[in-house]
C-alpha positions as CSV (number, residue, x, y, z in Angstrom):
1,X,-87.9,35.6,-93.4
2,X,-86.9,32.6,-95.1
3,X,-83.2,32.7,-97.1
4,X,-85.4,31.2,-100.3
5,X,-88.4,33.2,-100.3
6,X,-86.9,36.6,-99.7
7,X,-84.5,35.4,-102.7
8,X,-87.5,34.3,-105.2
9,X,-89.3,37.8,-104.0
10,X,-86.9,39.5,-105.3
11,X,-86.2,37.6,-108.4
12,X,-89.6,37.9,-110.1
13,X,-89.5,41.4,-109.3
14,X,-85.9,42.6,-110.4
15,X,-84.6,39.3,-112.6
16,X,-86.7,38.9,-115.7
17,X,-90.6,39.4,-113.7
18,X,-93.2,37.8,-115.5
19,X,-91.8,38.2,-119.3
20,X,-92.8,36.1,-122.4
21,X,-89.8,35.2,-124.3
22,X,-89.1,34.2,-127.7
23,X,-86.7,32.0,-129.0
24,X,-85.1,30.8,-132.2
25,X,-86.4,27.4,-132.5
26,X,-84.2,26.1,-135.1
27,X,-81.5,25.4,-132.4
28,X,-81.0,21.5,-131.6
29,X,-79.8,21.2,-128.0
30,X,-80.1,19.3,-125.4
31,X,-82.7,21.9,-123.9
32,X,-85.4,23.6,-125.1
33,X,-84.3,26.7,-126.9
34,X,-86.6,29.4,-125.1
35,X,-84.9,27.2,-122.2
36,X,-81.5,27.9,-123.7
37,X,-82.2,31.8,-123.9
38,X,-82.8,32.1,-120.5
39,X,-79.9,29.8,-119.6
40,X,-77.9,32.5,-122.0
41,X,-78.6,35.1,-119.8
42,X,-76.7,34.0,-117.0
43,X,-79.3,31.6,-115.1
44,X,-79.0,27.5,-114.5
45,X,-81.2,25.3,-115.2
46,X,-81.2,23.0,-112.4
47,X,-84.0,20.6,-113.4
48,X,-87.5,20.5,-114.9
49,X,-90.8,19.1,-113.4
50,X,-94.3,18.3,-114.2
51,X,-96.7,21.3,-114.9
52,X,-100.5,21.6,-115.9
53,X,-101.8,22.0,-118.7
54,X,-99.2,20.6,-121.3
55,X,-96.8,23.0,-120.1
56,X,-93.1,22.1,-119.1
57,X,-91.5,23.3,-115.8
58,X,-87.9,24.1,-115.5
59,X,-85.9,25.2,-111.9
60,X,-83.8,27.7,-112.5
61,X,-80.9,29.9,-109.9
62,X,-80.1,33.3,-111.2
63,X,-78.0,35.6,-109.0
64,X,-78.7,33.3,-105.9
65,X,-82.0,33.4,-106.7
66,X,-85.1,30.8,-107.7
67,X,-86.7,30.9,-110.4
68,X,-89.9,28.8,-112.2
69,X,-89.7,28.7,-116.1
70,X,-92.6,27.3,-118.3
71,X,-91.8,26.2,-121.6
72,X,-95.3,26.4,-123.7
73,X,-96.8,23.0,-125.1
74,X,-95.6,24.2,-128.6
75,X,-91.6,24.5,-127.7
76,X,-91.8,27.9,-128.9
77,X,-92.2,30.1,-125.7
78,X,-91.0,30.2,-122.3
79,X,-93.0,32.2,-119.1
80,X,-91.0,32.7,-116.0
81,X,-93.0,33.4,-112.9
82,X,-94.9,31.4,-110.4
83,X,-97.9,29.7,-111.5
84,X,-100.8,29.4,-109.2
85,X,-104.3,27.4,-109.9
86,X,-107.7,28.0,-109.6
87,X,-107.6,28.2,-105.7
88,X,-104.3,30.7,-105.5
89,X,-101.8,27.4,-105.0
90,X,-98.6,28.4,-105.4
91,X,-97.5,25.5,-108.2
92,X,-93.7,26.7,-108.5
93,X,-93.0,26.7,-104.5
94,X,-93.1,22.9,-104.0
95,X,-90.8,21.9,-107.5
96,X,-88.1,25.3,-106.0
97,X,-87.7,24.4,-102.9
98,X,-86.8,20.3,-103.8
99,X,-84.6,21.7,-106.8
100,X,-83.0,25.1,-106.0
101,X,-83.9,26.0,-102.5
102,X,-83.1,23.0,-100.4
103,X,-79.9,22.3,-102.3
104,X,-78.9,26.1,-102.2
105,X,-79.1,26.1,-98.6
106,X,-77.1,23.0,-98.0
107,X,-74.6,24.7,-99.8
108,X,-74.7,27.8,-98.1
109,X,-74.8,26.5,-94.5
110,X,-71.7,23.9,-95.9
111,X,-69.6,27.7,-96.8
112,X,-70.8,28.9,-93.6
113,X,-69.3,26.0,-92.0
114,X,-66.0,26.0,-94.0
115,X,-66.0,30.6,-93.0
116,X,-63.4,31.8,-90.7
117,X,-65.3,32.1,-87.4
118,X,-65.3,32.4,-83.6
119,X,-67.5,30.4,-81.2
120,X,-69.7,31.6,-78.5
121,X,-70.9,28.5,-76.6
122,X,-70.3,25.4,-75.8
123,X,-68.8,22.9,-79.0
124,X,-71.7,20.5,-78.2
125,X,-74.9,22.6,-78.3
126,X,-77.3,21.1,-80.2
127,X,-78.1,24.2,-82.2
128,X,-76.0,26.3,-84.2
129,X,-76.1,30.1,-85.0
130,X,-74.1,31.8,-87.6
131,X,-73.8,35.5,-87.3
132,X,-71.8,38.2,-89.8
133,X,-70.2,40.3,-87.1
134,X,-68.4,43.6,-86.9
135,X,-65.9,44.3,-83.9
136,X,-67.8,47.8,-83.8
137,X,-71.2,46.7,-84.7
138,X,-74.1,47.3,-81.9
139,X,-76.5,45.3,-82.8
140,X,-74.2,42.7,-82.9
141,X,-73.5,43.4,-79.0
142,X,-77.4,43.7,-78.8
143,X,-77.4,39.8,-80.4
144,X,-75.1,39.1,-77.8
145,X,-76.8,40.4,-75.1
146,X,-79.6,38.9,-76.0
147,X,-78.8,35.4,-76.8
148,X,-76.9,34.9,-73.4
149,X,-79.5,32.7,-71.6
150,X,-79.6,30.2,-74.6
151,X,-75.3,30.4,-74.8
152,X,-74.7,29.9,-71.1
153,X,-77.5,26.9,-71.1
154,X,-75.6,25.2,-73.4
155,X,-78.6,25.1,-75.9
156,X,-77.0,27.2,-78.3
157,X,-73.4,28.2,-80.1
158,X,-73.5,31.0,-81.8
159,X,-70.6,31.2,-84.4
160,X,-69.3,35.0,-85.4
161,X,-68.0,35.2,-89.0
162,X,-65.8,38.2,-88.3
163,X,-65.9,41.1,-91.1
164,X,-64.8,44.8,-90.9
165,X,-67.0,46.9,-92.7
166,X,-68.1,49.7,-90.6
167,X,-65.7,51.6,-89.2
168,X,-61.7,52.1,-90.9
169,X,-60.2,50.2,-87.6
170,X,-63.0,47.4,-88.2
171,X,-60.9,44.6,-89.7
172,X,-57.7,46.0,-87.6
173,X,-60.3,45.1,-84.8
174,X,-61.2,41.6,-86.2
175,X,-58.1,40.7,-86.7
176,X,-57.0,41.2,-82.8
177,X,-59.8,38.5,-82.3
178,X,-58.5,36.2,-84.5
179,X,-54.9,36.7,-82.9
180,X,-55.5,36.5,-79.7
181,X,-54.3,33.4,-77.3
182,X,-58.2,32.8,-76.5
183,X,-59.9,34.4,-79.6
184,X,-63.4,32.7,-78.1
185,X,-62.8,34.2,-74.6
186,X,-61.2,37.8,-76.1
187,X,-64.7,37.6,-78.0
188,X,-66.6,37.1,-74.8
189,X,-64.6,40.2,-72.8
190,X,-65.0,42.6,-76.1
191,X,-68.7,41.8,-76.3
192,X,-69.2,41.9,-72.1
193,X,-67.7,45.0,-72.1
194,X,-69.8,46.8,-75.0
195,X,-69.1,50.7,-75.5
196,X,-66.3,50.2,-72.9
197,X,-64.6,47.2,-74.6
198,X,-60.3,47.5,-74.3
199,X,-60.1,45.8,-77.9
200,X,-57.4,47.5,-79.6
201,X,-56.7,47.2,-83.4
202,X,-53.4,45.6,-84.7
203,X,-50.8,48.3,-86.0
204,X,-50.6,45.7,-89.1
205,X,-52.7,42.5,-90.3
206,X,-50.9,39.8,-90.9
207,X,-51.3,38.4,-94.5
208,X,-52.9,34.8,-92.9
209,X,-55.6,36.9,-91.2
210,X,-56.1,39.6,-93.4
211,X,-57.2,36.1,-95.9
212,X,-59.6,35.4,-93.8
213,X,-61.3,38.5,-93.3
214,X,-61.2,38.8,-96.9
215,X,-62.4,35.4,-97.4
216,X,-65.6,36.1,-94.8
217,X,-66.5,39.7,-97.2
218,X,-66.8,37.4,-99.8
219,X,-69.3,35.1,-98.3
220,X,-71.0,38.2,-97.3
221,X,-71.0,39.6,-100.6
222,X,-72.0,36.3,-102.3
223,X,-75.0,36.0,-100.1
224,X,-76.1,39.3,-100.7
225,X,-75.5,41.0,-97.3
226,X,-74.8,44.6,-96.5
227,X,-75.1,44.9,-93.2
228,X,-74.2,42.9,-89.7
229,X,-75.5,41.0,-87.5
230,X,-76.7,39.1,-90.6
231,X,-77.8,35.7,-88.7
232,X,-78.2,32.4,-90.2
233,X,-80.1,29.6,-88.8
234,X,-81.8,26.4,-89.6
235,X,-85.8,26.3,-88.6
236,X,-88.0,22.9,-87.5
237,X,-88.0,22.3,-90.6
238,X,-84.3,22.1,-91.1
239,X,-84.6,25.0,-94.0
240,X,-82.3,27.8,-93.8
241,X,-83.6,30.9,-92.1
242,X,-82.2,34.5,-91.8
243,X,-82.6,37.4,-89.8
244,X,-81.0,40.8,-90.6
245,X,-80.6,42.9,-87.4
246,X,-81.0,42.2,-83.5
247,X,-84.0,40.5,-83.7
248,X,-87.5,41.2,-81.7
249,X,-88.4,39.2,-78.6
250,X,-90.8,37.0,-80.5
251,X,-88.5,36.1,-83.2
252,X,-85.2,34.9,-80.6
253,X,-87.5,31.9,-79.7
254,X,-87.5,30.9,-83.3
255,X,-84.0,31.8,-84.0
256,X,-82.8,30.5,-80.7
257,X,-85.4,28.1,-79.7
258,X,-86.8,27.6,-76.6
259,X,-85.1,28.9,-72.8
């Protein structure tokens, strides 16, 4: 499921849905004040576009999350929800994903790029994976499994954003990746092995290390994700993708394009 889309489903739903707000209009700003109200409540107002109908559209993130807000023709009222016409077009989708979504995910695959992470493939694949990834986590070693044929091809690096968030000796286990001589190859051996993996925690995580796992939950938590693998990927269409889980047969071709 798209990044975007799963992020606007659940803003209309849990954010502010599809209220009617109003607003003191004897404020003078810059924006709108039913704008402002909404902007008050701890969204941005990213920019405004053309709407039907004398109304006035505004692009708004909330919470990592898109949102369309309609200012009425009379300045008085603002609607937030996606608009749709006669024919069930989707007239907020288009003016989101030029002013929030395609932005937002620039930015997010730019923090991806900047995590603490550990390469699985060759440095000049043409396609990059990111990937949350818990030492202990077996659907991570599933991902693994699976992704082999496009790794070893050279079509695909996959880049692990080491956490530790499911067992107590989790980050004792990332951290030992992160330490060793050959953290890519360590990777490979840990992940080969599976269930019998040798991997042993560090007795003590060094301050620089434990930063950067520390640094990688944050991203995690920023983004919104619980649970690992959480993979990241770019589609055809160069928008950003993810997939919670080892994914199905049908849906590695579209993570990891073709063999």
């Amino acid at each position: 499921m798209s990044v975007h889309r799963r992020l606007l489903n659940l803003s209309l739903s849990t954010a502010f849905g599809a209220l009617l707000i109003q607003a003191p209009a004897s404020r003078a700003e810059e924006l709108p004040a039913p704008i402002r109200s909404i902007e008050a409540k701890g969204a941005k107002i990213v920019g405004s576009f053309d709407a039907p109908d004398g109304l006035r559209g505004y692009a708004a993130q909330y919470q990592n999350r898109g949102m369309a807000l309609y200012l009425t023709p009379d300045g008085k009222h603002v609607i937030a929800g996606n608009l749709y016409d006669a024919e069930g077009k989707d007239l907020s989708q288009a003016p989101l994903q030029k002013l929030v979504y395609a932005p937002m995910s620039k930015q997010v695959w730019g923090e991806m790029e900047k995590s603490n992470w550990i390469e699985d493939g060759k440095p000049d694949a043409p396609r990059i994976v990111y990937l949350f990834s818990d030492p202990n986590c077996p659907y991570c070693n599933m991902f693994w499994e699976q992704a082999r044929p496009w790794v070893e091809s050279g079509k695909v690096q996959l880049r692990h954003i080491m956490v530790g968030i499911i067992r107590e000796d989790s980050p004792a286990k990332a951290a030992a990746l992160f330490a060793a001589k050959y953290p890519q190859q360590a990777l490979h051996d840990h992940e080969k092995a599976g269930k019998a993996s040798s991997l042993k925690p560090l007795a003590k995580i060094p301050a620089d290390l434990q930063a950067k796992l520390d640094a990688n939950t944050k991203l995690m938590d920023e983004l919104e994700v619980s649970a690992t693998p959480a993979i990241f990927y770019l589609d055809a269409n160069g928008e950003l993708q993810q997939q919670q889980g080892a994914p199905s047969a049908d849906l590695l071709v579209k993570i990891l394009g073709p063999k």
